[in-house]
C-alpha positions in Angstrom: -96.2 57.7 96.0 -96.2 54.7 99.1 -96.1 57.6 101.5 -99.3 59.6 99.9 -101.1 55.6 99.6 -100.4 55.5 103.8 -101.2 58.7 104.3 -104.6 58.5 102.4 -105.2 54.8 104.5 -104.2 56.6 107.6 -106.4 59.7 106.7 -109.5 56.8 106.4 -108.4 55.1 109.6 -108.3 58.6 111.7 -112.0 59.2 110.3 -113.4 56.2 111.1 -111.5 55.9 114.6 -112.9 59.5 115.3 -116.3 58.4 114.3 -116.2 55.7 117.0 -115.2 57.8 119.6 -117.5 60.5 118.7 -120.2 58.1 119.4 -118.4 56.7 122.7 -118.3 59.9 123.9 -122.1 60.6 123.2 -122.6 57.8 125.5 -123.6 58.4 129.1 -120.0 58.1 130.8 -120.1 56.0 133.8 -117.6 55.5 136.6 -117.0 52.2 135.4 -116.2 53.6 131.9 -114.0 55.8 133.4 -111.7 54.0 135.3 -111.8 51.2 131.8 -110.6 54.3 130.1 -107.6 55.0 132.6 -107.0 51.5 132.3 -106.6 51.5 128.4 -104.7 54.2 128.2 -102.2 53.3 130.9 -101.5 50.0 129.3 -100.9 52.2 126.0 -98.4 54.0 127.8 -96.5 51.1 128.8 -96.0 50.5 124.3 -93.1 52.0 122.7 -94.4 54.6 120.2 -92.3 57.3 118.5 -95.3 60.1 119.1 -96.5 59.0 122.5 -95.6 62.0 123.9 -97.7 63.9 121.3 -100.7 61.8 121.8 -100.7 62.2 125.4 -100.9 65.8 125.5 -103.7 65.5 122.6 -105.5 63.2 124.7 -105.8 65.6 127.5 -107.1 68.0 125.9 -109.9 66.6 125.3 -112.1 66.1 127.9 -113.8 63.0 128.7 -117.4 64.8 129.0 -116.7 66.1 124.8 -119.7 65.1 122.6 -117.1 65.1 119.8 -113.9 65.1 118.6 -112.3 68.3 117.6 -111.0 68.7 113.4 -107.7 70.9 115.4 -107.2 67.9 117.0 -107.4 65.0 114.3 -105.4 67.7 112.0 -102.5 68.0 114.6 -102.6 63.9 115.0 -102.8 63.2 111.2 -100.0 65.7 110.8 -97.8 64.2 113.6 -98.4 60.8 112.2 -97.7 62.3 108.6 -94.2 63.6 110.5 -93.2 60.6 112.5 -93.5 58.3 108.6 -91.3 60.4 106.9 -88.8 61.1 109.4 -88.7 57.2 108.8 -89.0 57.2 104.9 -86.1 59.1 104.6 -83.9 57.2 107.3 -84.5 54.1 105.6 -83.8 55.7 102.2 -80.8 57.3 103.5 -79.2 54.0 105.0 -80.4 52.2 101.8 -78.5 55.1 99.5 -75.6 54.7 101.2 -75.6 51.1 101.4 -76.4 50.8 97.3 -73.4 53.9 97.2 -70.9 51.5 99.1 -71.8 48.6 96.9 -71.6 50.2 93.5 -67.9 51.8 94.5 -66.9 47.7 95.7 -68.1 46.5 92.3 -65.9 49.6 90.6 -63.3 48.3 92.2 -63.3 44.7 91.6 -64.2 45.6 88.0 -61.0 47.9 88.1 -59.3 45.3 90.3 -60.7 42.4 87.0 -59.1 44.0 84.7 -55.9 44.4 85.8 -55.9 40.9 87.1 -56.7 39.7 83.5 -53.6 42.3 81.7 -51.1 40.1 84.2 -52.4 37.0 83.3 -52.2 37.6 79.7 -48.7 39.0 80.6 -48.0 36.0 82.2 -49.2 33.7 79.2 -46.8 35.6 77.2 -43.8 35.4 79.0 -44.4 31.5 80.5 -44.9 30.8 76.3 -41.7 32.0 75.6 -39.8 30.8 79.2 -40.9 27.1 77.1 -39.5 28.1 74.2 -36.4 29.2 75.7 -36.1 26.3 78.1 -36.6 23.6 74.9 -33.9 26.0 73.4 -31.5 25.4 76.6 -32.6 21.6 77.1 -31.5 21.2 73.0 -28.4 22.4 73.7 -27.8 20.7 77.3 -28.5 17.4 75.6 -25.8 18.4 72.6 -23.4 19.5 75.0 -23.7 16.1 76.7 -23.7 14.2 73.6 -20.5 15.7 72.7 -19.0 15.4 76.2 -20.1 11.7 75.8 -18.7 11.0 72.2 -15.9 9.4 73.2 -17.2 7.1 75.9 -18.3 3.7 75.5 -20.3 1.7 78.0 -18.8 -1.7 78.6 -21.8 -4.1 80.7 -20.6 -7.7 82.1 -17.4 -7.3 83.9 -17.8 -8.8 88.0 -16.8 -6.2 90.7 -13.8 -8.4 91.7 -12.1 -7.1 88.6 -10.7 -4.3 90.0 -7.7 -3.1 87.9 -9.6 -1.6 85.2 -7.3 0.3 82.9 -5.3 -3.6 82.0 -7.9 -5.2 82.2 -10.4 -3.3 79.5 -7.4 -2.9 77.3 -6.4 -6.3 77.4 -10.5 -7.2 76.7 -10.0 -4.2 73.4 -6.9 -5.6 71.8 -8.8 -9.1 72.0 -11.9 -7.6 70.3 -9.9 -5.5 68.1 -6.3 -7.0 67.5 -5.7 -4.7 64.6 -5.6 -2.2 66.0 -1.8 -0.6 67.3 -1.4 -0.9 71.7 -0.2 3.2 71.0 -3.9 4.0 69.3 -5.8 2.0 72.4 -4.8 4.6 74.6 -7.6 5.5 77.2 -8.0 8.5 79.7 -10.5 7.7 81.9 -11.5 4.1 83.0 -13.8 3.6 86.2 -17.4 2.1 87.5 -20.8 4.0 87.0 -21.0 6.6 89.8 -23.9 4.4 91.5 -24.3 2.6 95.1 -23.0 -1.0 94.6 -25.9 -3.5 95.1 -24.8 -6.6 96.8 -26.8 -9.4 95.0 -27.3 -6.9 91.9 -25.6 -7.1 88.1 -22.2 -5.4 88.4 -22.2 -2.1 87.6 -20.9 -0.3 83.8 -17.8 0.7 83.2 -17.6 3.6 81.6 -14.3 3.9 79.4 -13.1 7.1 78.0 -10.9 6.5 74.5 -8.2 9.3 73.4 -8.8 8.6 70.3 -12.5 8.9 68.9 -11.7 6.8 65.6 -10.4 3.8 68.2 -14.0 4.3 69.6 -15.7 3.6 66.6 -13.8 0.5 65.2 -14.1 -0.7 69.0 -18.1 -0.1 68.5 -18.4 -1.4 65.0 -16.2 -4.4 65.9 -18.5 -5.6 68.8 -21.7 -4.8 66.6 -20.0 -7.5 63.9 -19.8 -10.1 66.8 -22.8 -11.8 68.0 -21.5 -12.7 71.3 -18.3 -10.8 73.2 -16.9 -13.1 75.9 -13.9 -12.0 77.7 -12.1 -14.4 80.6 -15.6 -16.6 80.8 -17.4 -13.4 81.5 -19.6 -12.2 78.5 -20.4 -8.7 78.1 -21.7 -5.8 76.2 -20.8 -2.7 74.5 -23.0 0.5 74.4 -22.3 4.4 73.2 -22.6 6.3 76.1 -25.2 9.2 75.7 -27.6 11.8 78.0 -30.0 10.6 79.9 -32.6 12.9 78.0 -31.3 11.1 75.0 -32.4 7.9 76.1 -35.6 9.3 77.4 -36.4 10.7 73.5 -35.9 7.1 72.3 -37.8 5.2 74.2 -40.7 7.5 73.2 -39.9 6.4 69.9 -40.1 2.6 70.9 -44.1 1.8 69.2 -43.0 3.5 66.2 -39.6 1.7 65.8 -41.1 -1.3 66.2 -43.4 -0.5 63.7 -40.1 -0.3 61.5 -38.8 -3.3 62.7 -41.9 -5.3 61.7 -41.7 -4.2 58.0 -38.2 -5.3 58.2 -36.7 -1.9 57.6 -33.2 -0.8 58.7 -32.8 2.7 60.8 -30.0 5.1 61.8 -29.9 7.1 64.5 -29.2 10.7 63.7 -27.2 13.5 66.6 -28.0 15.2 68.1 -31.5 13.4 68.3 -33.6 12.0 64.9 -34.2 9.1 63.4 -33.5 8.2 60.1 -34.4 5.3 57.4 -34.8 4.3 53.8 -38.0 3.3 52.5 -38.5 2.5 48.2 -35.3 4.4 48.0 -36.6 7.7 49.4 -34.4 8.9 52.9 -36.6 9.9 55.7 -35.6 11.5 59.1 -37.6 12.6 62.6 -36.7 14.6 65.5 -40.2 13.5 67.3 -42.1 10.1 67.9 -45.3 12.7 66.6 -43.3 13.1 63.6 -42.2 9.7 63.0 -45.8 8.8 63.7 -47.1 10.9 60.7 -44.2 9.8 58.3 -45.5 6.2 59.0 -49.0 6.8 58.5 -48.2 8.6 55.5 -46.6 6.1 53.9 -48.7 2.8 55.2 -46.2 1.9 57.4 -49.4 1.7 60.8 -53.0 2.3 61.3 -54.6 5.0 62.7 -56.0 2.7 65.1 -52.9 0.7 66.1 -51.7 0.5 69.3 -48.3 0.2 67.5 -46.7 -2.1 70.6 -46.4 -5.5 68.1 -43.9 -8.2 70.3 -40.7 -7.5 70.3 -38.7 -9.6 67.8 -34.8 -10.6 67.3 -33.3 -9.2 64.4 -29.5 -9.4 62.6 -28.1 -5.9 64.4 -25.2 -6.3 61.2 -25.1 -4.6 57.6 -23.1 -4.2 54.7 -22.4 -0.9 55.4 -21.4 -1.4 59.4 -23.5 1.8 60.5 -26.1 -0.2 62.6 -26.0 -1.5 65.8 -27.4 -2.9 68.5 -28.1 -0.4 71.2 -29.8 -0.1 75.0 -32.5 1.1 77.2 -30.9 2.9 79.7 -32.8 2.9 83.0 -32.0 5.6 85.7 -28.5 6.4 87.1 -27.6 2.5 86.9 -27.0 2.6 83.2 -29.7 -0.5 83.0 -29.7 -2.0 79.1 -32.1 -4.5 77.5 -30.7 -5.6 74.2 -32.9 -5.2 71.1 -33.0 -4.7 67.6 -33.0 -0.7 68.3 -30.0 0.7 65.9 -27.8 3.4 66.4 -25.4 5.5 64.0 -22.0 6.3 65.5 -20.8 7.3 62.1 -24.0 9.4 61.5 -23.4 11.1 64.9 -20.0 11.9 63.2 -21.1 13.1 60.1 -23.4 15.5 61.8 -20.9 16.9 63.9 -18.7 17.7 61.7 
């Protein structure tokens, strides 16, 4: 249809040009006309045209001294013209085919390419959702496995790096905090310092003590929660269970919430391998997660919604009639740093749960 529109305004154009030369050409030709003729035409030469050749030869045959224009010759030049804008036409539709060919396979193939992309990443969602499920399986049982490596250790805080003879000395420092108890049941395997760089003008570093027996561990632990203040040669010092580093990292998430508990004056237990347990109007409740423990409180009225549940720390009796609270620490990166507070731990609730 564009091509029959041009050819119809080149058809007009043709009749009207031929018109105008018809009536040149009935014009007395001069010399002067002449040589303006030769003139135009060679400066049409010098154009780039894809029928110049064609024209030429129309041009000559028509001689200058014609009265008119011949319909063979308009006929031949519409036809040529007609030729020359369809050889075009079809080059540009041909390059434009090709080009809208090449882009419809690229889109098939990023479609294709789309869709495979999004079946791995859907695989990949899968399998990453149970690599976390497997990996909180594995990091469960790490922290047991530590835990239970660790049940026998206690954490003795206080003692200067000029004592050096260790195994006397802590078992002198047990049968003063413990005299009941027989010099053949304070037997210990393993008595040395943290495993950490010692600081110069820093605290001294733990010493971690290893008891044969695990029931010596626990009088030794409920002994020193009963005191309020262990002193040992001038020196005073602390005792702490010994437990996993991602144990200690689960309870201080818990730290707003137990506060919470320690505000309402309520007594708590740690449970093993990690939850935390208390007694509220006679009912028992336990949590494995600060979310959880967060819900229990809200549920019973224990905290806002809107709290920021950080209250100020306050000092609390760590003793009870029943001996299975105590004091325990915040343990802070490989130096086995503690802050005493009114956090409580369960040794004979880790034992109960073990068994």
């Amino acid at each position: 249809m564009v091509l029959g529109g041009n050819r119809g305004r080149n058809k007009n154009h043709l009749t009207k040009s031929s018109q105008a030369l018809t009536a040149a050409e009935a014009a007395p030709v001069t010399s002067q006309d002449t040589a303006s003729g030769r003139s135009h035409r060679q400066k049409m030469s010098q154009q780039d045209s894809p029928f110049e050749s064609d024209t030429e030869q129309i041009l000559s045959q028509t001689s200058p001294q014609a009265s008119s224009v011949s319909p063979v010759i308009l006929l031949q030049f519409e036809k040529m013209l007609y030729k020359a804008l369809k050889q075009t036409s079809d080059q540009i539709t041909k390059s434009l085919t090709k080009e809208i060919r090449e882009l419809g396979n690229r889109t098939a193939a990023l479609e294709i390419k789309m869709d495979e992309i999004k079946i791995t990443t859907q695989e990949n969602i899968t399998e990453l959702e149970q690599l976390k499920k497997e990996n909180l399986i594995l990091q469960t049982k790490l922290e047991d496995y530590e835990n239970r490596a660790r049940r026998s250790n206690l954490l003795i805080r206080g003692i200067p790096e000029t004592v050096t003879d260790l195994q006397s000395t802590i078992t002198a420092l047990l049968q003063e905090l413990k005299p009941d108890i027989p010099i053949e049941r304070l037997e210990l395997d393993r008595v040395h310092r943290a495993l950490t760089a010692k600081r110069k003008d820093g605290p001294p570093r733990d010493i971690i003590t290893k008891f044969h027996y695990y029931r010596t561990k626990e009088q030794i632990l409920i002994a020193a929660r009963e005191k309020k203040e262990l002193n040992f040669q001038r020196h005073n010092y602390q005792i702490f269970a010994d437990l996993s580093q991602l144990t200690i990292t689960k309870r201080r998430s818990m730290k707003p919430q137990l506060m919470e508990l320690q505000r309402h004056n309520i007594m708590y237990q740690w449970g093993f391998p990690f939850s935390v347990r208390f007694n509220y109007q006679g009912t028992i409740y336990r949590s494995r997660s600060a979310d959880e423990l967060q819900q229990t409180l809200l549920k019973l009225n224990l905290t806002e919604p809107t709290s920021s549940n950080t209250p100020t720390r306050r000092r609390m009796a760590s003793s009870s009639p029943s001996g299975s609270t105590q004091k325990i620490s915040e343990q802070n990166g490989n130096h086995h740093s503690h802050k005493r507070g009114r956090y409580a731990t369960s040794s004979m609730d880790q034992e109960d749960s073990m068994d």
